[in-house]
C-alpha positions in Angstrom: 16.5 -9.0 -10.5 13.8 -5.8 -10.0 14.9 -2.4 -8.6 11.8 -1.6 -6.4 10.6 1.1 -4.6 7.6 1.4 -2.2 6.6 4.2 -0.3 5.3 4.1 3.2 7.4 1.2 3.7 8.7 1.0 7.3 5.7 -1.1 8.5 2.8 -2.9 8.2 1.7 -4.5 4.3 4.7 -1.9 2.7 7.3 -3.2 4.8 6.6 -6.7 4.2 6.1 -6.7 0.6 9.9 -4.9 0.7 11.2 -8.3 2.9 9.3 -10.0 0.3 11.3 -8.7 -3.0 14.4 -8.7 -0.9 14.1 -12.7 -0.5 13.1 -12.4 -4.1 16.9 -11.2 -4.9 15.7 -7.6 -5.9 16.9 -4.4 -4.7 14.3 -2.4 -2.7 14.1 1.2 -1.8 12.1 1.8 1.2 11.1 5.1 2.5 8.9 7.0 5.5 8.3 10.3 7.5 11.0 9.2 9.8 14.6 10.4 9.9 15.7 6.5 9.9 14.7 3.4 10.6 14.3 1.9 13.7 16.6 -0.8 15.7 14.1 -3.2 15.0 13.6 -2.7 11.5 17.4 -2.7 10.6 17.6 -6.3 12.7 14.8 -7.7 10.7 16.7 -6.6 7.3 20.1 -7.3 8.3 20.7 -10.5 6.1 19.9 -8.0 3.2 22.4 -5.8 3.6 23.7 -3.3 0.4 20.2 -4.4 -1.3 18.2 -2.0 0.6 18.6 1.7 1.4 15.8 4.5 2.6 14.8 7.3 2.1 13.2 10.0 4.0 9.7 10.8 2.1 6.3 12.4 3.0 4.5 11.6 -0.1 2.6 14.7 0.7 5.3 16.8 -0.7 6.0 16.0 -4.1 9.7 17.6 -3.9 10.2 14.3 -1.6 9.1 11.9 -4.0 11.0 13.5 -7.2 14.4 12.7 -4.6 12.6 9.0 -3.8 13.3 8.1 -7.6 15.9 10.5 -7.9 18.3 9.0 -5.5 17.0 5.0 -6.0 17.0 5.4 -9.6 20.9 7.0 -9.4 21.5 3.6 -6.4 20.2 1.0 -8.8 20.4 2.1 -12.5 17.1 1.8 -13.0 13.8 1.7 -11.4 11.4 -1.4 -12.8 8.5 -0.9 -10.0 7.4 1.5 -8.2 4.7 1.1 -5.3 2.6 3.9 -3.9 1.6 2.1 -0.7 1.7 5.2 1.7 -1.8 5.6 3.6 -3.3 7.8 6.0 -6.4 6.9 7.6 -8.8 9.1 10.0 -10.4 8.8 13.6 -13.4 6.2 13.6 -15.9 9.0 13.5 -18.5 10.7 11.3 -17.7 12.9 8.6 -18.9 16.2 9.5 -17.1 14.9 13.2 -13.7 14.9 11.5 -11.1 17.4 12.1 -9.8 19.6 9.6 -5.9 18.3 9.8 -7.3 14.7 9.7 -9.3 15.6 6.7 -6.2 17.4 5.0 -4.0 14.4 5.9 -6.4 11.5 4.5 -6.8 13.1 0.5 -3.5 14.8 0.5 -1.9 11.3 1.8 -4.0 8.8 -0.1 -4.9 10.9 -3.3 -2.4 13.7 -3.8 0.3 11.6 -2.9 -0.6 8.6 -4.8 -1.0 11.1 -8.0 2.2 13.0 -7.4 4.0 9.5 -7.4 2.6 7.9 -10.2 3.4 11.3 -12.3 7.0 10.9 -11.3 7.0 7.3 -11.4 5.2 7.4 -14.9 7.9 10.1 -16.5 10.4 8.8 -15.1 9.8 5.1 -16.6 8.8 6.7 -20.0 12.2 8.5 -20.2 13.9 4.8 -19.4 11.2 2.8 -21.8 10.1 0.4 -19.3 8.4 0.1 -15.8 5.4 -0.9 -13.7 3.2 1.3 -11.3 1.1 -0.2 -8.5 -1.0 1.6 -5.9 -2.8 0.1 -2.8 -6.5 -0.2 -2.9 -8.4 -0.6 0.6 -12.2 0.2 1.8 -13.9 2.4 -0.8 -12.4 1.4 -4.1 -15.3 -1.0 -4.9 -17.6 1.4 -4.1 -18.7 -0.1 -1.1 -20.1 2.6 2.3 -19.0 2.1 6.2 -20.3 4.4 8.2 -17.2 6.6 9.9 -14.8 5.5 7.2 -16.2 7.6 4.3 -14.0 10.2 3.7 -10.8 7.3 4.0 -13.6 4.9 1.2 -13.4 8.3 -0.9 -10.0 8.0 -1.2 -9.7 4.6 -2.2 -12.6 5.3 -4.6 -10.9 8.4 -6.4 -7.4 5.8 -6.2 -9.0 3.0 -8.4 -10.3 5.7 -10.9 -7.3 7.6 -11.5 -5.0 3.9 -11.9 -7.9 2.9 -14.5 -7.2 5.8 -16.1 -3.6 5.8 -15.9 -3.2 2.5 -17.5 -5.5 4.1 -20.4 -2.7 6.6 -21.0 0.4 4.3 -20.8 -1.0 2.2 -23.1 1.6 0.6 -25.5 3.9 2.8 -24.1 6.1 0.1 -22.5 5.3 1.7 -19.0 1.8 -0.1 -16.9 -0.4 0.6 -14.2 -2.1 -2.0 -12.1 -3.8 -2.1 -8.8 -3.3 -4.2 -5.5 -6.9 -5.2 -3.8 -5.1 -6.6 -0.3 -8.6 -7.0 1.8 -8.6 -6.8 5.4 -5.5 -7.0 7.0 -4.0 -6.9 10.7 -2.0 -4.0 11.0 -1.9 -0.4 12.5 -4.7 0.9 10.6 -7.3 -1.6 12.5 -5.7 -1.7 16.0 -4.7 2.1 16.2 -6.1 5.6 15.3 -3.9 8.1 13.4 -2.7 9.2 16.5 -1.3 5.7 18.0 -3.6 5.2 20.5 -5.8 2.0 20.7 -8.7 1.9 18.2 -12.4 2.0 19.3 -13.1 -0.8 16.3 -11.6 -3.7 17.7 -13.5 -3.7 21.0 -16.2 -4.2 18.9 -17.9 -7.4 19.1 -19.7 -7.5 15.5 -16.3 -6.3 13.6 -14.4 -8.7 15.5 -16.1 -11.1 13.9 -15.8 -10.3 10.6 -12.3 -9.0 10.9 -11.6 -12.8 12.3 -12.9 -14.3 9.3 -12.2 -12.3 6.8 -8.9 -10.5 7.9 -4.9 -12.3 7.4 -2.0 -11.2 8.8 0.8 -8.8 6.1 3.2 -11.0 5.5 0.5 -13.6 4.1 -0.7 -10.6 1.5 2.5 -9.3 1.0 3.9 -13.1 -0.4 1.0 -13.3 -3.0 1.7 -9.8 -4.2 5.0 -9.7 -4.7 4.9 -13.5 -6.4 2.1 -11.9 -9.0 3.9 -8.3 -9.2 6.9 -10.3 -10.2 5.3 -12.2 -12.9 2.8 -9.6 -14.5 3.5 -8.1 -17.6 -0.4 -6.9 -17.8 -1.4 -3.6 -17.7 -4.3 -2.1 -16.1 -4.0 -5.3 -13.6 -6.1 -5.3 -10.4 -4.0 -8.1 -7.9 -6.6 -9.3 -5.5 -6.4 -11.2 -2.6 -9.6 -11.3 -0.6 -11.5 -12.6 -4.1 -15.4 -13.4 -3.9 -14.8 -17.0 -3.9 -12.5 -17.1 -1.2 -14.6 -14.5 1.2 -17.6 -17.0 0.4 -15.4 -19.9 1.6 -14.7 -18.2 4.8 -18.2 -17.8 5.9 -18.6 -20.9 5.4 -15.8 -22.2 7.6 -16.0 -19.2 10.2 -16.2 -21.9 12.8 -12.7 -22.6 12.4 -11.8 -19.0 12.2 -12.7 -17.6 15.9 -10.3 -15.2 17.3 -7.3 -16.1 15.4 -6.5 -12.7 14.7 -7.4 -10.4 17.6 
């Protein structure tokens, strides 16, 4: 049994990778920007009751994420993984077109918060001798260019480099670092902007496409993840879903995969 804790959790691939390791039998902290979580959300995890708890946490505050481990570490003992999964994303617009409060909230979200949780994550573990640190790829960290996504890709980008070079340092320490590669998925980040209205990028008729074949649902991702996140004992990892291979193979059946998604 694995004392978890993922941030940005209350939704989307986060929240169902923390069902995941809760049907796994683990313990799982879950945390957000909101006060609590909703009516829905406590429904959903009501058969797991005493083996989750949450916390309050904007990952852009790095006093929030010390009292993340703090308080799951002083709940379960222990913490054996930790997850930076929270992400902020920006409206579908070019870069010199995006607003100074989007641009703050996009690096100090995906980059500053990602680094202020592995460094607590990463002392913390080294104090207890043991551990594992993942944090969520997404457009960018292959070093691939959308237009009106950059400054989100530059995020991912700077992301893959700094868990590279994190593993470097924890090596044969005890502690590792690995990466999770999820590929396109359905949730609020494709069908909403940062402000929760409905996203210009699914009207569109080319990314539809794509997004159709290419694209799977949470829940699918989160099952694979959590199986392998279980299992490794690697470090420097990078857990891929949307491999080469399989993208190929998608193409190649796209006939079969028309609309399934949105």
């Amino acid at each position: 049994m694995k004392n978890v804790v993922i941030t940005g959790s209350t939704r989307g691939i986060g929240f169902s990778m923390a069902k995941e390791f809760l049907q796994a039998g683990c313990n799982v902290t879950l945390s957000g920007r909101g006060e609590d979580l909703t009516e829905e959300v406590y429904e959903e995890l009501a058969p797991f009751k005493g083996k989750y708890i949450y916390i309050l946490c904007n990952v852009q505050h790095k006093a929030d994420l010390q009292n993340l481990w703090d308080v799951s570490a002083e709940k379960w003992g222990s913490i054996d993984i930790w997850i930076n999964n929270a992400g902020q994303n920006t409206p579908h617009v070019f870069a010199w077109e995006t607003g100074e409060s989007y641009t703050k909230n996009v690096i100090n979200t995906n980059i500053l918060g990602m680094i202020f949780g592995s460094q607590i994550a990463a002392a913390g573990m080294l104090k207890q001798g043991h551990g594992a640190i993942y944090s969520m790829e997404g457009l960018g960290s292959n070093n691939m260019i959308q237009i009106k996504t950059i400054l989100y890709g530059t995020t991912k980008c700077a992301l893959t480099y700094f868990m590279k070079g994190l593993a470097r340092e924890l090596e044969g320490t005890g502690v590792i670092a690995g990466r999770l590669s999820p590929g396109m998925m359905l949730t609020d980040f494709i069908t909403k902007t940062p402000d929760g209205d409905q996203s210009e990028v699914i009207t569109d008729e080319k990314f539809r496409k794509i997004f159709n074949i290419l694209a799977d649902k949470p829940e699918t991702v989160a099952k694979y993840f959590v199986q392998r996140i279980l299992n490794n004992t690697r470090n420097g990892i990078q857990i891929a879903w949307l491999t080469n291979t399989k993208a190929i193979w998608r193409f190649m059946t796209a006939g079969f995969r028309k609309d399934r998604l949105i």
